[in-house]
C-alpha positions as CSV (number, residue, x, y, z in Angstrom):
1,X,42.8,-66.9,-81.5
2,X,39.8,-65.2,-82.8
3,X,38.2,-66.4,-85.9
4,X,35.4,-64.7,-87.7
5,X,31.9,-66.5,-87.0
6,X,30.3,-67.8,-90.1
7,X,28.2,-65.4,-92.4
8,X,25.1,-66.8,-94.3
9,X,23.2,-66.6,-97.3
10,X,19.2,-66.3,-96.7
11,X,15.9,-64.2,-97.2
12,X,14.6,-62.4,-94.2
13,X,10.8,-61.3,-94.8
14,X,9.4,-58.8,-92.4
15,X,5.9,-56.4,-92.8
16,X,7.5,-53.0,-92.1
17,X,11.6,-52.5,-92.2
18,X,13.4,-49.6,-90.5
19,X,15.9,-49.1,-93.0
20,X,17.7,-45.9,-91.2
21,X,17.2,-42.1,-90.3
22,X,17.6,-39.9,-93.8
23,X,19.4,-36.4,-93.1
24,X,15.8,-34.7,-93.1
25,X,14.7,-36.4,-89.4
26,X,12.9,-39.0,-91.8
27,X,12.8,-42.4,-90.8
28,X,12.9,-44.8,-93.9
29,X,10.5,-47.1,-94.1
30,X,10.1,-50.3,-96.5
31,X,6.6,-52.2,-96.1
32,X,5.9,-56.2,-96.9
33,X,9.5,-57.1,-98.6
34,X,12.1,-59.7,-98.1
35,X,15.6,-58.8,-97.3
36,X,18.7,-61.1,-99.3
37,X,21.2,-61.8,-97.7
38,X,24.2,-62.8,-99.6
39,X,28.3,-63.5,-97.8
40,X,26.4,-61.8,-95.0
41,X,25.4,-58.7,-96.6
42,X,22.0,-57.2,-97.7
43,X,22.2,-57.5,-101.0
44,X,18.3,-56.8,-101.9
45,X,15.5,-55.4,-100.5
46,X,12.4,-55.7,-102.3
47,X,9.1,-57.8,-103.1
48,X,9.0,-60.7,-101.7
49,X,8.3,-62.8,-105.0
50,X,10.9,-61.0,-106.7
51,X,13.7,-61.4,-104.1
52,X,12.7,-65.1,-103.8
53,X,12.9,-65.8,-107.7
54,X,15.3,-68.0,-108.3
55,X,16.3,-68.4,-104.7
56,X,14.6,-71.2,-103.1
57,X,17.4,-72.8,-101.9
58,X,18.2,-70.3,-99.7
59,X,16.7,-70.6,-96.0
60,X,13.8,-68.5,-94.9
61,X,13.4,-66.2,-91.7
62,X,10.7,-64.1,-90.7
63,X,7.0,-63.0,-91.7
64,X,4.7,-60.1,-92.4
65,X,4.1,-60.0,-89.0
66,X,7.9,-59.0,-88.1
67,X,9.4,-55.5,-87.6
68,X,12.9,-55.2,-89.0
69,X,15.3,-52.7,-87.6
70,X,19.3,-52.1,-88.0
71,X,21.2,-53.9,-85.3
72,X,21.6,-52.3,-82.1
73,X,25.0,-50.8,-81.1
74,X,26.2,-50.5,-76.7
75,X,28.9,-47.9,-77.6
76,X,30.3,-48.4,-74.4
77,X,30.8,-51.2,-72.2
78,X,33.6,-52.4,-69.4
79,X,32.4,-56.2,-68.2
80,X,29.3,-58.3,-67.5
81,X,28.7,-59.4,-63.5
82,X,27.7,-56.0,-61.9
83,X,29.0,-54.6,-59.2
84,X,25.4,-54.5,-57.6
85,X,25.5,-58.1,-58.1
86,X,28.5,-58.3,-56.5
87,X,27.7,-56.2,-53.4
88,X,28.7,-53.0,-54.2
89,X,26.2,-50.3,-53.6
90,X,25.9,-47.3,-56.0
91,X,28.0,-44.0,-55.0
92,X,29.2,-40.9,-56.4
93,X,31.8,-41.9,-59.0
94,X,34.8,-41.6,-57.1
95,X,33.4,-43.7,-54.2
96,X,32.2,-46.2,-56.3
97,X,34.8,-47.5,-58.8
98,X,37.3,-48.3,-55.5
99,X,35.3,-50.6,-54.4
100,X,35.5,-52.8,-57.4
101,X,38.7,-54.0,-56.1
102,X,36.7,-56.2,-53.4
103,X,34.7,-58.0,-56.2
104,X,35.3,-61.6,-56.8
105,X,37.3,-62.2,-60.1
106,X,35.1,-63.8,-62.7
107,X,36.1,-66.0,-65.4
108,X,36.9,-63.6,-68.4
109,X,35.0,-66.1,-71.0
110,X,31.8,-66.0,-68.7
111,X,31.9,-62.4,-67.8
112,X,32.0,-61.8,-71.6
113,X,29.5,-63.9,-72.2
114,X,27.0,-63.1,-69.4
115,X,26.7,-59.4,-70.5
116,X,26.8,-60.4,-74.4
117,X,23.8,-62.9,-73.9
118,X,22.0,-60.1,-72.4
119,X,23.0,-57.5,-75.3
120,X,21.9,-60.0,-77.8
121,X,18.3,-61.1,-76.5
122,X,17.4,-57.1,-76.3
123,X,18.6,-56.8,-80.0
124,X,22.4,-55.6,-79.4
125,X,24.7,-56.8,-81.9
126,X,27.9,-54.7,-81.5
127,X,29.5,-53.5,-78.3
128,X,32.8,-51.1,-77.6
129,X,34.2,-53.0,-75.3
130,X,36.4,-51.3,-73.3
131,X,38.8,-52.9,-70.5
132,X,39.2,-51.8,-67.4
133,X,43.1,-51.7,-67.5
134,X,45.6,-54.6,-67.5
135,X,48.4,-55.8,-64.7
136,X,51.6,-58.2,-64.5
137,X,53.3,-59.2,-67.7
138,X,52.3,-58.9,-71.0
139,X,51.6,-62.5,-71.9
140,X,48.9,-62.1,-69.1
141,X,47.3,-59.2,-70.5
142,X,47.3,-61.4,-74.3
143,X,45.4,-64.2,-72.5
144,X,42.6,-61.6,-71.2
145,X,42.2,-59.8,-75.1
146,X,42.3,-63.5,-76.7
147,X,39.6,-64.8,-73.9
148,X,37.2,-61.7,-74.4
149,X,37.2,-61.5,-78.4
150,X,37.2,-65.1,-78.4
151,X,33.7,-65.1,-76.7
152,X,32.6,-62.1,-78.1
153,X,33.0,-64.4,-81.5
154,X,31.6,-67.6,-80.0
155,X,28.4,-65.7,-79.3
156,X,28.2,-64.4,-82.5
157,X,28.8,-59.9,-81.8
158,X,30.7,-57.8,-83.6
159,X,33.0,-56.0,-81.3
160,X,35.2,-53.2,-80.9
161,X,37.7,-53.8,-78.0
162,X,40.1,-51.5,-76.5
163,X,41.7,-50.8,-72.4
164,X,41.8,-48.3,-70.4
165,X,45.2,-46.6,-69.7
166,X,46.1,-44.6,-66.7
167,X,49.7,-43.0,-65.7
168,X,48.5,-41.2,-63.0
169,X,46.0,-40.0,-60.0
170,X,44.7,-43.5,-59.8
171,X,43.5,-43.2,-56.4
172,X,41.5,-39.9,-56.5
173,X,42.4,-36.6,-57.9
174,X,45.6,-36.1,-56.0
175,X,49.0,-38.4,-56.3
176,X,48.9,-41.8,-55.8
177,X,52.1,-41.4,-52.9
178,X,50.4,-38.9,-51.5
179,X,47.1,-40.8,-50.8
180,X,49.7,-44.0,-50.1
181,X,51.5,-42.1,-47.3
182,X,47.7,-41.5,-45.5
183,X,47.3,-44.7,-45.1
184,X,47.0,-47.5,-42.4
185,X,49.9,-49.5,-42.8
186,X,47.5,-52.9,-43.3
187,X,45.3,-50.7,-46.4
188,X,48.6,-49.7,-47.9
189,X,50.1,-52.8,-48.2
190,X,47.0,-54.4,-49.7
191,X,46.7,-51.9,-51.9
192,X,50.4,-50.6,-53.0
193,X,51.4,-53.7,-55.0
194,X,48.1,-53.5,-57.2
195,X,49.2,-50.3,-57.9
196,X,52.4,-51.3,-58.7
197,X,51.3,-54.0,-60.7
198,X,49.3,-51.9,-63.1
199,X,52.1,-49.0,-63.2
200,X,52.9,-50.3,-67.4
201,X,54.9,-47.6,-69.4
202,X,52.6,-46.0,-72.2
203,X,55.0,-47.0,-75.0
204,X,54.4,-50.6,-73.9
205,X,50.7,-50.6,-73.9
206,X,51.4,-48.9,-77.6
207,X,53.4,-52.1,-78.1
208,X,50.4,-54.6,-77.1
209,X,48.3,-52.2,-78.7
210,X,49.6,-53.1,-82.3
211,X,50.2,-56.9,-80.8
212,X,46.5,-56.9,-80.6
213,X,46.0,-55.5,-84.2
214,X,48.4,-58.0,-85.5
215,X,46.8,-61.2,-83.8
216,X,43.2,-60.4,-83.9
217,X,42.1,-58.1,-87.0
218,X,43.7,-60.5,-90.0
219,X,41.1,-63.1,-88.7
220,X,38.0,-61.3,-88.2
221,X,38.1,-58.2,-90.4
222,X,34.5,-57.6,-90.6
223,X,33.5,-58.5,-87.0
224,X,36.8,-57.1,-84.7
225,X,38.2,-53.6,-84.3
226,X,41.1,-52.4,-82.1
227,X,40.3,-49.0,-80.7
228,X,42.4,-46.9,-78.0
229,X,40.6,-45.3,-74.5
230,X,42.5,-43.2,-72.5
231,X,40.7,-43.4,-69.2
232,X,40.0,-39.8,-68.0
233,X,42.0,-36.3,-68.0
234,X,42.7,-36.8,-64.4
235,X,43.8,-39.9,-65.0
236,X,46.2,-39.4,-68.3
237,X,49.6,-37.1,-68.5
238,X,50.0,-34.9,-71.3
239,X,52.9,-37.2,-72.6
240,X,50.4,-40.4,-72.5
241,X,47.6,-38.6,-74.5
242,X,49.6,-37.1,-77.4
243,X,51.2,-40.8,-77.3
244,X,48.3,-42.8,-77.2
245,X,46.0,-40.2,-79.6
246,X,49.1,-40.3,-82.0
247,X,49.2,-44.2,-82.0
248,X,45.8,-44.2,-82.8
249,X,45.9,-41.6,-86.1
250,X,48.3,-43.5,-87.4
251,X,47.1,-47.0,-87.3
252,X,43.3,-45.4,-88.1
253,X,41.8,-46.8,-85.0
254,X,39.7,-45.3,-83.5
255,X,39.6,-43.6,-79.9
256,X,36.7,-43.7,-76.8
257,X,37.9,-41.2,-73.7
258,X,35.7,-40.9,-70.4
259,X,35.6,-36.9,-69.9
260,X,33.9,-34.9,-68.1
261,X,31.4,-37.6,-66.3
262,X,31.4,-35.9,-63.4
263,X,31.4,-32.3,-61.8
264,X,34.6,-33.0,-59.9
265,X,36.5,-34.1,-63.2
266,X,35.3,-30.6,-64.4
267,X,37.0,-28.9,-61.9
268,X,40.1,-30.6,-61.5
269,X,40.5,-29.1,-65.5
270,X,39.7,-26.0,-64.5
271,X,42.1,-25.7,-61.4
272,X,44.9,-28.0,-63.3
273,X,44.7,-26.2,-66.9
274,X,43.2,-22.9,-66.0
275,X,40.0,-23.8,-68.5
276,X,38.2,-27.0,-69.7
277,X,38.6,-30.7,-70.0
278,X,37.5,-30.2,-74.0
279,X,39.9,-26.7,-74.0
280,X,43.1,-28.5,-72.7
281,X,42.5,-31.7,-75.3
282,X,41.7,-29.1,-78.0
283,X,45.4,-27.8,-77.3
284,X,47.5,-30.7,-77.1
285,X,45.5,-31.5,-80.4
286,X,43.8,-34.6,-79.7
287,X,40.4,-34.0,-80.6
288,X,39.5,-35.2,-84.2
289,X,36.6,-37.5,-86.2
290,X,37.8,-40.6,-85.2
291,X,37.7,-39.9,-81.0
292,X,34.7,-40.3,-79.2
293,X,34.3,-38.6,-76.2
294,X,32.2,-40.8,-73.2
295,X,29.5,-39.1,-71.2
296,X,30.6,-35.6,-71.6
297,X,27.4,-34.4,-68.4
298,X,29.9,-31.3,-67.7
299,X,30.4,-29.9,-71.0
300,X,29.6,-26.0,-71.8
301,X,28.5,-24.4,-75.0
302,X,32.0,-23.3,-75.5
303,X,33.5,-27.2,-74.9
304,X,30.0,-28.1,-77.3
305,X,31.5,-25.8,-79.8
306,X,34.7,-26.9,-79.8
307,X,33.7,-30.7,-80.6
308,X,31.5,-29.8,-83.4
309,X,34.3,-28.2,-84.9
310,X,36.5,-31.2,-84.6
311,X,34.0,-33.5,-85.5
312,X,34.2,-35.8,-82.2
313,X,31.4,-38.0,-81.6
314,X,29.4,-38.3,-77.9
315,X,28.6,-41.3,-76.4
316,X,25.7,-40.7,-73.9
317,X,25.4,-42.6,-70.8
318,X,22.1,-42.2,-69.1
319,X,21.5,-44.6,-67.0
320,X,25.0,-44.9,-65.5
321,X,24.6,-40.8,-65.2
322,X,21.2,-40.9,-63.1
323,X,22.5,-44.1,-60.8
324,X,25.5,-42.8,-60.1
325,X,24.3,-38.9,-59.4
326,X,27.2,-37.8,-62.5
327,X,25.0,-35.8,-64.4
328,X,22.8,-35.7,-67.5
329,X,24.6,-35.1,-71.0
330,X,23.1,-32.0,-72.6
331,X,22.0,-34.3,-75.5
332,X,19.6,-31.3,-77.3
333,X,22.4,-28.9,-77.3
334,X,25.2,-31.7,-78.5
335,X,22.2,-32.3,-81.7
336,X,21.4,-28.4,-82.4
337,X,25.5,-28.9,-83.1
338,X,25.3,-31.6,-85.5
339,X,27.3,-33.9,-83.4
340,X,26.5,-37.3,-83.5
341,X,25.4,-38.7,-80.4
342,X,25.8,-42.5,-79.6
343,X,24.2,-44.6,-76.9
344,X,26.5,-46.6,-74.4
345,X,24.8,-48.4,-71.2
346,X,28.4,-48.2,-69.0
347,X,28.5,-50.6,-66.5
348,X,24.8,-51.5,-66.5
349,X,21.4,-49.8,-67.3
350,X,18.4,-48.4,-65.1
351,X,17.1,-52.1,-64.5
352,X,20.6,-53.5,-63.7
353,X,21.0,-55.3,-67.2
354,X,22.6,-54.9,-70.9
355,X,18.7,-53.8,-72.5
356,X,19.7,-51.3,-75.3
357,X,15.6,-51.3,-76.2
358,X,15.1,-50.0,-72.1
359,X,18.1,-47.7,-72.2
360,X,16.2,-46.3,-75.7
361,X,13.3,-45.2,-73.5
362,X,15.1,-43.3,-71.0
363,X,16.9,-40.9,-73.2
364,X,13.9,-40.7,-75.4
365,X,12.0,-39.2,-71.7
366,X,15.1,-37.5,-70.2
367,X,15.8,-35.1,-73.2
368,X,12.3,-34.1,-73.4
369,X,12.2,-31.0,-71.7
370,X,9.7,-28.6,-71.2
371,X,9.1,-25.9,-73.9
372,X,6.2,-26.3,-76.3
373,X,8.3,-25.9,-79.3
374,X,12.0,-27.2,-78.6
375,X,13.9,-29.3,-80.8
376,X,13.7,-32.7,-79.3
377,X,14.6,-36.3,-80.5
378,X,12.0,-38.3,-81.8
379,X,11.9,-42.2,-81.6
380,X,14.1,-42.1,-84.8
381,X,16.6,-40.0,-83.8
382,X,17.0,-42.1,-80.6
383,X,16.9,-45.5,-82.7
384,X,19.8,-43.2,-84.7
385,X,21.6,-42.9,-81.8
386,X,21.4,-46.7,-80.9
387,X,22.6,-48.1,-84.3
388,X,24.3,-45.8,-87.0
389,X,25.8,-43.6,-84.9
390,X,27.0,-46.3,-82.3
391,X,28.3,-48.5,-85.6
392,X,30.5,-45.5,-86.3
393,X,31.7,-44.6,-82.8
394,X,33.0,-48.0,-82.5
395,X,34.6,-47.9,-85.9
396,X,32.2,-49.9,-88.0
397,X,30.6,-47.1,-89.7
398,X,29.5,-47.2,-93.0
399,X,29.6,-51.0,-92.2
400,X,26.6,-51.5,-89.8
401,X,23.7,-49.5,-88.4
402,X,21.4,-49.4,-91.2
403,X,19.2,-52.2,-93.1
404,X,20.3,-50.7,-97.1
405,X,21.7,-52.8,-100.1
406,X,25.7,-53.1,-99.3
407,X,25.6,-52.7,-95.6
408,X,26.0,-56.1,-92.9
409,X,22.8,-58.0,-92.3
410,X,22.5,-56.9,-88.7
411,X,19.1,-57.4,-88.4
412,X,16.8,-57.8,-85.2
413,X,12.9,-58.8,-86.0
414,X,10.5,-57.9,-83.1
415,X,6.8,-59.5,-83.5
416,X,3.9,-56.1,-84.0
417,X,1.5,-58.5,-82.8
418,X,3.7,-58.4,-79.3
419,X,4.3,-54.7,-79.4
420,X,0.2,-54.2,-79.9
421,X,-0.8,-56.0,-77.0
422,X,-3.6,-56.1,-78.6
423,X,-3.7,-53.5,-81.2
424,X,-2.4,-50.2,-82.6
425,X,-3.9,-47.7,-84.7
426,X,-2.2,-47.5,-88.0
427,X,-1.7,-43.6,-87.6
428,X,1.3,-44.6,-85.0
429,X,4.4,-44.4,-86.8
430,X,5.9,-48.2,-86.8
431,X,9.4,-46.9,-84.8
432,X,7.3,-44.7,-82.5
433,X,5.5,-48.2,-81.5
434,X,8.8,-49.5,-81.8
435,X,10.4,-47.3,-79.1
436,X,7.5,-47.0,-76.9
437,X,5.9,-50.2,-77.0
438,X,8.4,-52.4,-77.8
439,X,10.8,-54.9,-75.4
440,X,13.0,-57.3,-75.8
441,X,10.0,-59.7,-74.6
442,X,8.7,-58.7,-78.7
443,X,12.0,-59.7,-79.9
444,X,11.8,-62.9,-81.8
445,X,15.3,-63.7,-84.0
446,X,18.5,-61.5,-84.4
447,X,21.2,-61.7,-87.1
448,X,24.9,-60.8,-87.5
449,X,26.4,-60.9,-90.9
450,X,22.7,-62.9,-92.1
451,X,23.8,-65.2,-89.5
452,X,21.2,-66.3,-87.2
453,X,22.5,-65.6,-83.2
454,X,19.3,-65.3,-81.2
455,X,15.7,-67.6,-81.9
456,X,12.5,-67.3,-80.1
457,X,14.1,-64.3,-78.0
458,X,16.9,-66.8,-77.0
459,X,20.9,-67.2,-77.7
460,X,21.3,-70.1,-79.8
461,X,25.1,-70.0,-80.7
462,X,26.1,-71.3,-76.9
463,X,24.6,-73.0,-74.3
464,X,23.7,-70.0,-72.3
465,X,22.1,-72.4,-69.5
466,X,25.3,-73.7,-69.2
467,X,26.9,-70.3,-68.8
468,X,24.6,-68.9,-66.6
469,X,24.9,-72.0,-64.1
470,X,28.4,-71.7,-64.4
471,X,28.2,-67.6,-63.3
472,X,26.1,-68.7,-60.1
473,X,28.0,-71.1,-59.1
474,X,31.2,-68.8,-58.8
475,X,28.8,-66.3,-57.5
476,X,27.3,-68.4,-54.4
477,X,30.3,-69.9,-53.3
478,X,31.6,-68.6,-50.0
479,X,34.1,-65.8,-49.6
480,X,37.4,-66.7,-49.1
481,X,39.7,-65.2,-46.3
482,X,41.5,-63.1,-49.2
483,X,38.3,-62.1,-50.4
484,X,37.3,-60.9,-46.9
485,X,40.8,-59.4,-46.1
486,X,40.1,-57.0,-49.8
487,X,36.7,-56.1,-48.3
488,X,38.2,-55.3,-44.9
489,X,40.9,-53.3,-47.3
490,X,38.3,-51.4,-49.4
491,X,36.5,-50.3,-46.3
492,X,39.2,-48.4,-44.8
493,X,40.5,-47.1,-48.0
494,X,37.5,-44.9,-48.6
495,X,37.5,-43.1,-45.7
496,X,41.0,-41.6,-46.7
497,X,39.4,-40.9,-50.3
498,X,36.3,-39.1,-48.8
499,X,39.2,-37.0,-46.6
500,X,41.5,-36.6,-50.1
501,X,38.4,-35.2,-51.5
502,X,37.4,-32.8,-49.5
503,X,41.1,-31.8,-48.6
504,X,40.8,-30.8,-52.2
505,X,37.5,-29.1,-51.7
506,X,36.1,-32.0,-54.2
507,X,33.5,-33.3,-51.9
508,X,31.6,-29.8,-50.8
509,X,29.2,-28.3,-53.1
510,X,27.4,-29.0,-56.3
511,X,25.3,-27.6,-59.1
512,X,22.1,-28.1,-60.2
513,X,21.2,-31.0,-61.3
514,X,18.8,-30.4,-64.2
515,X,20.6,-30.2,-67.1
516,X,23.9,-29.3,-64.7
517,X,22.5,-26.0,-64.5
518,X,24.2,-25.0,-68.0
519,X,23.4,-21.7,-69.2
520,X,25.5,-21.3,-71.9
521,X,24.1,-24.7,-74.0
């Protein structure tokens, strides 16, 4: 079972400290102070001689040559090995995520680990972690939840961990016995048992849901949530969403939906409902400050609208949006709303890899666009984005995401003599250098709770040699004949999804691509 890591008392000095965006755009700003830490918390910020008085006892991080910044926050995130990695090539959505049934089953401690290592060193410290969807028998499903958090808590993250749940459509857009019955009989009887396998009533996953609460969050309070994420529309019946969205308002967990990632999901809304993904969700009720809504590339102004009301939260996706051809999230227009954007990397980001501080760069460029005067995030709003408004998304706002008196010492230092390579002019604003000219290369120690996780750019709670040897060695071992026989499967299943797809007039025509060719944002 999960038990909370170990918090620490300690003084962290750094030369500039990004204490957090202030409501006016603002970035706050503290220069040459030491941060104390005390049961994990910041409990001072100040001079360095006066938070040091009387404190030499405690152990002492840091120098004027550091940049502090809040802790970094993936707000969503399925499992570590990629599927590149694991020969799948990138494909439209719906192509794509089929094929992950060929990959080669990795241990769930070293999956978790392999992606959290990788977080960590580029200054993440909190993840949503979000399963793909559980199988089989219950106890199974325990062992999976208790393997994840438990590394997640070896490593030293604070985590928010929910699973996907699906009642229907899991295939493609249509029924599941209809795609069955199209078949080859070899493909269908690969395939048909999984799906039978993973067929769990909603009530029961409501059940394991509060199982989950029960075991994990008496024991890690400050470092575990237990959040609910109904996969997709297409993927969810009206009965499972006012079940699951219901389950979640009354336990006050929190809730992270895939919608609208991709143009085809926005039209199987349209055809089902008669209007919009966001319309439909409005209607059964779901939508409310504690959901967060994942990618959302296909929404209009009126679906925008709509979620500002109900003060839903976005999660942007931007790499997984460009390198899948979904879409790009109409960030600008989401901000002119006042809803709060977060930053998830999916499956992986642009360079294949958990780097929060690369994903930062591209939706810094992407949302640029090309008026003289428009409204466009700054490096703060972005670092915003990365921390504050991911700590809240995952349900540890108010918590996390900022470096004030009374919030978590999540803390990642990053060396300005590394991000001048060689110098800067002091006219650059520190989290503009930050942004731009920062890596995780710069990054030299990160806390959690004042504890101290990463050293000299490294993991230092596990042995992450160990780990990584452990990862190739599953990795280079030769298939086995049940791993070919899935390949073999996979590759005549998608031919019947591409002909399911365009039997639905799914697969023929497409929008723009810039900005989704939105002209109501």
């Amino acid at each position: 079972m999960t038990e909370a890591p170990p918090v620490a008392d300690c003084i962290i000095e750094a030369g500039t400290v990004l204490t957090g965006r202030y409501p006016d755009g603002s970035m706050g700003m503290r220069h040459d102070v030491g941060i104390r830490v005390e049961k994990g918390m910041i409990a001072q910020i100040g001079p360095l001689e006066a938070v040091g008085y009387g404190n030499d006892h405690l152990p002492r991080f840091g120098s004027r040559r550091m940049i502090a910044m809040p802790g970094l926050v993936n707000a969503h995130h399925h499992f570590g090995v990629t599927p590149l990695m694991q020969g799948v090539p990138f494909a439209p959505l719906e192509l794509w995520l089929p094929q992950f049934r060929a990959m080669r089953r990795i241990d769930q401690r070293l999956d978790t680990l392999y992606s959290a290592i990788e977080m960590l060193e580029s200054g993440t410290t909190t993840v949503q972690h979000i399963h793909s969807g559980f199988s089989g028998q219950p106890e199974g499903w325990m062992q999976v939840a208790d393997a994840t958090l438990s590394a997640y808590g070896e490593v030293g993250m604070r985590v928010g961990y929910c699973f996907m749940i699906r009642d229907r459509n899991i295939l493609s857009y249509a029924p599941d016995a209809e795609i069955l019955s199209q078949l080859p009989d070899e493909v269908r009887d690969w395939i048909a048992p999984q799906l039978a396998q993973a067929a769990i009533p909603v009530p029961e996953l409501m059940n394991f849901y509060h199982a989950l609460r029960a075991r994990f969050l008496p024991n890690a309070p400050d470092h575990v949530r237990m959040n609910l994420a109904p996969a997709n529309l297409h993927w969810c019946s009206d009965e499972a969403l006012q079940t699951i969205f219901a389950t979640a308002k009354a336990t006050g967990g929190h809730i992270h939906m895939h919608l609208l990632e991709t143009e085809r999901q926005a039209e199987f809304a349209r055809r089902t409902y008669g209007h919009s993904a966001v319309r439909h969700l409005q209607a059964l009720e779901c939508l409310d400050a504690n959901v967060t809504l994942g990618h959302g590339n296909w929404m209009s102004g009126e679906d925008l609208d709509i979620i500002a009301a109900c003060g839903c939260s976005i999660c942007h996706n931007a790499s997984s949006g460009l390198r899948l051809g979904s879409g790009i999230a109409p960030v600008n227009a989401m901000r002119r709303r006042g809803i709060p954007v977060a930053l998830g990397i999916d499956q992986s980001n642009i360079a294949d890899d958990r780097d929060m501080l690369l994903e930062m760069k591209l939706v810094w460029a992407l949302h640029r666009e090309t008026g003289l005067w428009n409204d466009r995030p700054d490096a703060g709003a972005v670092l915003q984005m990365a921390s504050e408004h991911g700590a809240d998304s995952v349900g540890f706002g108010g918590f996390t995401g900022r470096l004030e008196p009374g919030w978590q010492a999540d803390i990642v230092l990053m060396d300005q003599d590394r991000i001048a390579r060689p110098a800067i002019n002091p006219r650059t604003p520190p989290v503009e250098a930050l942004l731009h000219r920062g890596s995780r290369q710069a990054i030299e120690q990160v806390f959690v709770g004042g504890r101290l996780v990463v050293d000299a750019g490294r993991v230092i709670t596990i042995d992450r040699d160990a780990v990584m040897a452990e990862i190739e060695a599953i990795l280079t071992r030769p298939e086995t004949a049940q791993e070919q026989q899935a390949w073999r499967a996979v590759e005549g299943l998608l031919p019947h999804l591409e002909a399911s797809l365009h039997q639905l007039g799914l697969g023929a025509g497409y929008r723009s691509y810039r900005y989704n060719a939105q002209s109501d944002i």
